[in-house]
N, C-alpha and C positions, 0 to 999 in steps of 0.2 A: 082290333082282334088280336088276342093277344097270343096265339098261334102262329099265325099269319108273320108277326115278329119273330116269334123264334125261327120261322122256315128261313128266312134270310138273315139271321144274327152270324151264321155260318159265311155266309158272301162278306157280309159286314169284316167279320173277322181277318179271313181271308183276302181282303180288299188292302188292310191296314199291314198283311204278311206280306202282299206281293212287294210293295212299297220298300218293305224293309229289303225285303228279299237282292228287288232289282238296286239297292244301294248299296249291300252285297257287293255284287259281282262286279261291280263300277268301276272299283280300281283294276279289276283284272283287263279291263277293257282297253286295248288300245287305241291313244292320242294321237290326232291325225298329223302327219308325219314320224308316226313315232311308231313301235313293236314290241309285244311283250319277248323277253329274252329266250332264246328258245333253249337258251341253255340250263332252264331253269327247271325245265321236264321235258317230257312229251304231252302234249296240248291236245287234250279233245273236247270240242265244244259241243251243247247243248242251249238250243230256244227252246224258249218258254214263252208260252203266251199266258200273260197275266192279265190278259180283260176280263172284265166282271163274267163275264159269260163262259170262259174257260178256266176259271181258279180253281176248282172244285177237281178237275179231275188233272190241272196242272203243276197242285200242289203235292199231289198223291204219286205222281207218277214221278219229280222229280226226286222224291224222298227215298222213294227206290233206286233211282239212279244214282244219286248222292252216297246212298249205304253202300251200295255195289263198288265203289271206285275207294270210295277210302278202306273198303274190306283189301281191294286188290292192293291198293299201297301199303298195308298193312301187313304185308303176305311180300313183299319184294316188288310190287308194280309188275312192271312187262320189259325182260330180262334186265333188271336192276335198276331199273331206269323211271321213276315216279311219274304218274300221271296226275298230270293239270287236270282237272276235273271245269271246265271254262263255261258258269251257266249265263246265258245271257237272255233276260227277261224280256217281253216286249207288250206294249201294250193292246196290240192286237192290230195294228196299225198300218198300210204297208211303207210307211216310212219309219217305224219302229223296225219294223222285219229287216230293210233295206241297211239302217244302224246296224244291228247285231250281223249280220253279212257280211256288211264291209271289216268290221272287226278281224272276221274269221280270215277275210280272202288277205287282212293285213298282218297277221299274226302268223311268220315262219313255222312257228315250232306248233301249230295246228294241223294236224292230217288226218281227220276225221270228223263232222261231223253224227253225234250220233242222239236218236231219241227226242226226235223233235217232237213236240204237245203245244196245243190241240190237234184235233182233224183239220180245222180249218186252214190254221196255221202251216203243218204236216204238209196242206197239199200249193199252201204256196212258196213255200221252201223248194218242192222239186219244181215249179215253174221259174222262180227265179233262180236256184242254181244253172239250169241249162240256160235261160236267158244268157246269165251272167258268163257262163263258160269256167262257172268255178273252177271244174277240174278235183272236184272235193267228195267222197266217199261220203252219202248221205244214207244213213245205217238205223235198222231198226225207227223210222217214226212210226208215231202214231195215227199212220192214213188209215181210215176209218171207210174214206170215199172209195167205193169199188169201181168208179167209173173213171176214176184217175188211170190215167195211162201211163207206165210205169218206164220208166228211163233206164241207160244201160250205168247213170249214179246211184239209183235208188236199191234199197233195198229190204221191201217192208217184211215183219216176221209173224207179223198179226193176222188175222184173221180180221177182212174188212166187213162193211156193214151188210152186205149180200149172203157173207157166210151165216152171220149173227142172226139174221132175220128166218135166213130158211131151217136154222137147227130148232129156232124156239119154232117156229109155225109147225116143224113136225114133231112137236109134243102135244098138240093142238089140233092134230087132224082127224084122231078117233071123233069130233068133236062136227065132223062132216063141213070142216070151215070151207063156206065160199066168198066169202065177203069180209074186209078190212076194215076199220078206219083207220086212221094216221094223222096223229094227234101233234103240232107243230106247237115247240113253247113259245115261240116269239117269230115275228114275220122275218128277220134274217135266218132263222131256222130254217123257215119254210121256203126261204128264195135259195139258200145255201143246198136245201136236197130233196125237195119233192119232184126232180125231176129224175132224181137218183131211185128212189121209192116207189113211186108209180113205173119205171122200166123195171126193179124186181117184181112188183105186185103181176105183173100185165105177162113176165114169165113164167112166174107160179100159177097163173088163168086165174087172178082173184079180182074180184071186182074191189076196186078202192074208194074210200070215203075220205077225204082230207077235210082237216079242222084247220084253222089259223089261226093261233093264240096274239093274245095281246095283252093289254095291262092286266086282264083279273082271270087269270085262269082257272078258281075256283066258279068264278061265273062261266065259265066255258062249260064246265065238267057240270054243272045245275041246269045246262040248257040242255042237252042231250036228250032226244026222245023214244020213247020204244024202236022205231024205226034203225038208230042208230045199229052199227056193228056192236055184237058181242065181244071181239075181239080189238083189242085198239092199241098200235104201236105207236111208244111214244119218244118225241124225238125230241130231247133235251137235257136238262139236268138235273139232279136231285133236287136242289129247293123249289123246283119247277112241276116236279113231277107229285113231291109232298101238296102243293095249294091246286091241284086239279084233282088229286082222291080226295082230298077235301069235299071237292064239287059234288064226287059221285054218291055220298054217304044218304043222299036223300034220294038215291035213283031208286026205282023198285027193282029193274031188272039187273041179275047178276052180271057185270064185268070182268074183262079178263086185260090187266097191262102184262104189254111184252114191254119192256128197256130193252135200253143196249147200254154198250159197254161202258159209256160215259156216266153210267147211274151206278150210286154205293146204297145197298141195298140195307149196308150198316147203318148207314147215318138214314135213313128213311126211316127203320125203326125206330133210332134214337129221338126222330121228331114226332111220334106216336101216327104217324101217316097212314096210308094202305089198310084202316083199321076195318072195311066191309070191303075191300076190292082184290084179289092176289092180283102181284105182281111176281113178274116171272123177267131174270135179268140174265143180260147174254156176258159170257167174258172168254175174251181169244188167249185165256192164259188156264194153268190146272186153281183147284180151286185151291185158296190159303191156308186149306188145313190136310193136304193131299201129302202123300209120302213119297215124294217125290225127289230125291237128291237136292235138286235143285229150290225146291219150293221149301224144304228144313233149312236149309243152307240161307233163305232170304230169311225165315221164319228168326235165325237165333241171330245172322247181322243185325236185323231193325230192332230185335230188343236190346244186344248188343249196345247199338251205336243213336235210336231214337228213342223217344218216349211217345211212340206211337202205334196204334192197332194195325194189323194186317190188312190189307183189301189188295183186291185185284189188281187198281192202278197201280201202286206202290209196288206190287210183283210184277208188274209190265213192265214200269221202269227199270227195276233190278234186273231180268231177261235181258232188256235191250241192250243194259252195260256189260252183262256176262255175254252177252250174244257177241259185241264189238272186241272184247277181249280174248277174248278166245280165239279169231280171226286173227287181231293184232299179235297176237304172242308166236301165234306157226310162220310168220313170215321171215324169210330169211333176208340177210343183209338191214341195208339200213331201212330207214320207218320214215317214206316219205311220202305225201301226197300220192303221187303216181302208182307207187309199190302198194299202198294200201287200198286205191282205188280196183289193179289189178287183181288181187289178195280178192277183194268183195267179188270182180266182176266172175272170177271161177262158179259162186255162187254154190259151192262144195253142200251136199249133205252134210247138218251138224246136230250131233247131239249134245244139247247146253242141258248138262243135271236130267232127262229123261224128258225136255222141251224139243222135241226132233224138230229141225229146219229143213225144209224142202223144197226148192223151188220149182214152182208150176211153169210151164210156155209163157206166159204172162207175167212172170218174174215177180210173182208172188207166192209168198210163204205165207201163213197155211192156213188149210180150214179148221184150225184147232180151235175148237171150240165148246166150253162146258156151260153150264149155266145153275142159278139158284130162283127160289122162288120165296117169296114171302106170302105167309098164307095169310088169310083173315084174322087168326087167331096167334097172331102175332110169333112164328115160327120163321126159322130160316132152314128155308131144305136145298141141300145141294151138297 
């Protein structure tokens, strides 16, 4: 099926980047016994999770981050002084994780982690920093998980998957929804958060229907029968989400995907996808073509400094780096671990470019949340 290939020629791609990617940042990596010089800047590190399953929205979000840091070294750094921008890849692994970790807790001139990607990854970063007793400034990831209970290190800026879920279902209420499905691309998907999904569903008083994907999700999306939900949230990634509307194009009855934040609703078009289904995608950032200080300001770095298109991820990352910078820069005296950790824990109202940060009792920032829709007829609204 020669469709079927193009949905994944994108992982493909993306598989042979991570590669290069994490060969990259290798030499920045410190040798055990050994330190990268901290005299060499100020050090702020960045995981990546590079498993197949998180490329897609970890290659977008660091590109963002990436622009963001070399825009600021570009401009003076943080009061004259250049930032190491230290990305450290991992395979997804928790002995990859436990690698890039150690790096960071060995490397002096690091006092900050910021903008950890994936979700998954995101939320075992905040379990093993407190493990570890890093003592390390864990800023802007991308926690996703709203059931993660949030540390006095962490500090996310996003809008988690709770947010995401209840802004799209109230575009979908004139609509009298009482019933869900929840549509999982792969069984670590499903073990990773339907018990996160089923506690919103069960909040909002909807009844839920859970699917469990596995190797052919375009066979998932062909089995579905009347009975099925109208509405169906789907939990995974763009190539994932392209070969299950596949499924649905032989359905009689009209469907409705909600995504969240990890789906590029760009590249869904690009693979001729979605062509009888809307889909409707959530994103905890403004949209990429908003006039927004901030979002012109990522708009003319990425052209600037990439040869690449806008999306959400890729302004999430840029956020997280301006988010961290802007903290790093009002602190007064020196820029150490401790003082930076402090610096976070105030937890100050901030406005980064017209992106307000806020922190809730629960030491989450914020329900910002906009979204886009792809119609049948091949439209992007938002």
């Amino acid at each position: 099926m020669p469709f079927q290939k193009n949905i994944f020629s994108r992982r493909r791609i993306l598989q042979g980047a991570s590669v290069l990617a994490a060969s990259a940042v290798a030499p920045l990596r410190a040798q055990p016994g050994k330190s990268v010089n901290a005299a060499r800047g100020l050090v702020v590190a960045q995981v990546v999770d590079y498993s197949l399953a998180q490329q897609d929205v970890s290659k977008d979000f660091l590109i963002g981050s990436r622009a963001a840091w070399q825009d600021i070294n570009s401009r003076g750094g943080i009061r004259g002084r250049k930032v190491q921008h230290l990305a450290l890849g991992t395979d997804g692994s928790p002995a990859s994780l436990l690698s890039a970790l150690n790096t960071i807790r060995d490397n002096p001139g690091c006092v900050v982690l910021s903008g950890s990607v994936g979700d998954q990854l995101a939320s075992q970063v905040v379990t093993q920093v407190r493990k570890d007793g890093l003592g390390l400034a864990h800023v802007a990831p991308w926690l996703q998980n709203a059931s993660m209970e949030v540390d006095e290190q962490t500090f996310p800026i996003f809008a988690a998957r709770q947010e995401q879920i209840a802004h799209a279902l109230k575009t979908l209420s004139v609509m009298g929804l009482q019933e869900l499905g929840a549509v999982y691309a792969s069984a670590r998907d499903y073990t990773a958060y339907h018990g996160e999904v089923e506690r919103i569903a069960s909040d909002m008083r909807l009844t839920l229907q859970s699917f469990r994907g596995a190797d052919d999700l375009r066979a998932m999306g062909q089995k579905l029968t009347p009975r099925t939900p109208a509405i169906l949230l789907f939990i995974g990634g763009t190539p994932e989400l392209a070969e299950f509307t596949l499924g649905l194009e032989k359905q009689s009855r009209q469907r409705y995907i909600v995504a969240l934040a990890d789906v590029n609703l760009q590249t869904l078009m690009q693979m001729g996808a979605a062509r009888n289904t809307p889909v409707i995608a959530t994103q905890p950032v403004p949209m990429v073509n908003a006039s927004l200080p901030v979002v012109r300001a990522y708009r003319e770095t990425l052209a600037r400094l990439f040869d690449e298109p806008p999306t959400s991820l890729s302004l999430a990352g840029y956020i997280a780096a301006r988010y961290t910078y802007e903290v790093l820069a009002e602190i007064d005296g020196a820029l150490t671990r401790p003082s930076v950790l402090t610096a976070f824990q105030r937890r100050d109202n901030l406005d980064v470019g017209g992106f307000l940060v806020h922190f809730n009792p629960q030491r989450r920032s914020s329900a910002y949340v906009t979204q886009s829709m792809l119609t049948v007829d091949g439209r992007l609204i938002g």
